[in-house]
C-alpha positions as CSV (number, residue, x, y, z in Angstrom):
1,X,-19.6,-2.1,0.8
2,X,-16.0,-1.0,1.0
3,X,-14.3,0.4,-1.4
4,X,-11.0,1.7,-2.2
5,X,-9.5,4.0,-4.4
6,X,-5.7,4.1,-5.0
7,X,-3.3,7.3,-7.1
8,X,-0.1,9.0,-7.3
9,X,1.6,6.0,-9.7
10,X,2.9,8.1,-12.6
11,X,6.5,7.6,-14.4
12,X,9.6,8.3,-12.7
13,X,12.8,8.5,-12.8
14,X,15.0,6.6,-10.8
15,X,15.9,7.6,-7.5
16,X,13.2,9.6,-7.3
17,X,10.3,9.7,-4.4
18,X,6.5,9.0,-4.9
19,X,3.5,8.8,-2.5
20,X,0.5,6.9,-3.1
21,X,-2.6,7.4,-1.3
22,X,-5.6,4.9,-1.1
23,X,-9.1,6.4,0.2
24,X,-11.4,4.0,1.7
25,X,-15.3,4.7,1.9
26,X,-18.3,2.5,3.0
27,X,-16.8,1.0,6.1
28,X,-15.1,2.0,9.4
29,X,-11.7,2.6,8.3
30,X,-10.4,3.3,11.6
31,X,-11.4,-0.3,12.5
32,X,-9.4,-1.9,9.1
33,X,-6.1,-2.8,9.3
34,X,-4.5,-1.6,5.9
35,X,-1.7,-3.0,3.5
36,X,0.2,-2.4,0.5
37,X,0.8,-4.9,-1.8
38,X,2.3,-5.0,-5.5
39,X,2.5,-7.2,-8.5
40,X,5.1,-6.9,-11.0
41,X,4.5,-8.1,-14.7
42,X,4.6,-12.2,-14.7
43,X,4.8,-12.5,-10.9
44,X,2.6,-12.8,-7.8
45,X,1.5,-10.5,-5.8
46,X,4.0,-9.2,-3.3
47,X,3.5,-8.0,0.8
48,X,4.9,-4.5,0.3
49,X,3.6,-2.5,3.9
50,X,0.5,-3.0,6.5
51,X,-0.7,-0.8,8.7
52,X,-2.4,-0.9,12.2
53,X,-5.8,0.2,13.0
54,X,-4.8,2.9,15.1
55,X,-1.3,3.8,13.0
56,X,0.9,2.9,15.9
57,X,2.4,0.3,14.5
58,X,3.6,-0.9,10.9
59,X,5.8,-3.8,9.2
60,X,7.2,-3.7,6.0
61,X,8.7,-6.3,3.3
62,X,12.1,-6.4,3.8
63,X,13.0,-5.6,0.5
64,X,12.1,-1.9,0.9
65,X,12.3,-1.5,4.6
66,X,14.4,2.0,4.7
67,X,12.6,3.1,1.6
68,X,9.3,2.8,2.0
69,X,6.7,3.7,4.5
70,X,3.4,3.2,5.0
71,X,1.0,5.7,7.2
72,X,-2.7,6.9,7.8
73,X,-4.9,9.8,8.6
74,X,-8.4,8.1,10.2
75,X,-9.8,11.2,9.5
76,X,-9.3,11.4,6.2
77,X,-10.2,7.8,5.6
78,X,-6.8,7.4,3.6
79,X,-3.9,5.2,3.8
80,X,-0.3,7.0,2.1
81,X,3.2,4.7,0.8
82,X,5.7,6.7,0.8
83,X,8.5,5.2,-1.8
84,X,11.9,7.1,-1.6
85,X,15.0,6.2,-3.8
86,X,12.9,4.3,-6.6
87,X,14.4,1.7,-8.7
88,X,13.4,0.2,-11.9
89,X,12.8,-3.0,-9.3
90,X,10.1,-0.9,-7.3
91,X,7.9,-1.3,-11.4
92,X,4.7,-2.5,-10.3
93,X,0.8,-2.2,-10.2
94,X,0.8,-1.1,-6.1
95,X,-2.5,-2.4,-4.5
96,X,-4.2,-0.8,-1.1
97,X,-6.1,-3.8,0.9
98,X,-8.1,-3.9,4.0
99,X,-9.4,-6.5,6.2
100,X,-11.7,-5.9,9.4
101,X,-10.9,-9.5,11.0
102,X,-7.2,-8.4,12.4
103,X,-5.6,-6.2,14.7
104,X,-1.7,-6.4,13.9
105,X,0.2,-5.4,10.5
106,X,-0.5,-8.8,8.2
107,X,1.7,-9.9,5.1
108,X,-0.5,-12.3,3.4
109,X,-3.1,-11.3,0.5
110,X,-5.7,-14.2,1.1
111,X,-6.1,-12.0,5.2
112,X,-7.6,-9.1,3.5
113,X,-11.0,-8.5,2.4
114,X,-11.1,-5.8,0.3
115,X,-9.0,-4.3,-2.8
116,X,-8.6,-1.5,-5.0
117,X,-8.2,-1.8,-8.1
118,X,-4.5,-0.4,-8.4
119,X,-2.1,2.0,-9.5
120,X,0.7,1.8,-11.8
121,X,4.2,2.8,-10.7
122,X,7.1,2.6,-13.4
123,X,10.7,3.7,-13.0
124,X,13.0,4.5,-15.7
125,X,16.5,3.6,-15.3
């Protein structure tokens, strides 16, 4: 059974940088293709970044394209978001997903699999 561990949310301060880090165990990671999502208080859960299997490709929402950036090590079974200039905007519970059945970056929640069960991100103005 998969599962997946997500950290680094903490406060902030605006215009500050955070990373994130999911680690995956109990499947074959390198064989996932990995996402970011987030969900903001009252509203659905929002495409953030997604990953390919390998790492050689990526596509992100274009809300944070710029600021955000999503990578992997295989060997380290972990999956990083990189968030640069934070807004208060960026406040959310940020998500890691993973789903065996793909091989391209994918946007939409209901195409992963697997879920962590979040970390929280705030930014102070």
């Amino acid at each position: 059974q998969v599962q997946l561990v997500e950290s680094g949310g903490r406060l902030v301060q605006a215009g500050e940088s955070l990373t994130l880090s999911c680690v995956a165990s109990g499947g074959p990671f390198s064989d996932h293709v990995m996402g970011w999502f987030r969900q903001a208080p009252g509203k659905e859960r929002a495409f953030v970044a997604s990953i390919t299997r390998s790492g050689g490709r990526n596509d992100g929402a274009d809300y944070v394209k710029g600021r955000l950036t999503i990578s992997r090590d295989n060997a380290r079974n972990t999956v990083y978001l990189y968030m640069n200039i934070l807004k208060p905007k960026d406040t959310a519970v940020y998500y890691c997903a993973e789903t065996p059945d793909y091989y391209g970056p994918r946007k939409r929640p209901e195409e992963y699999n697997y879920w962590g069960q979040g970390t929280q991100v705030t930014v102070s103005s």
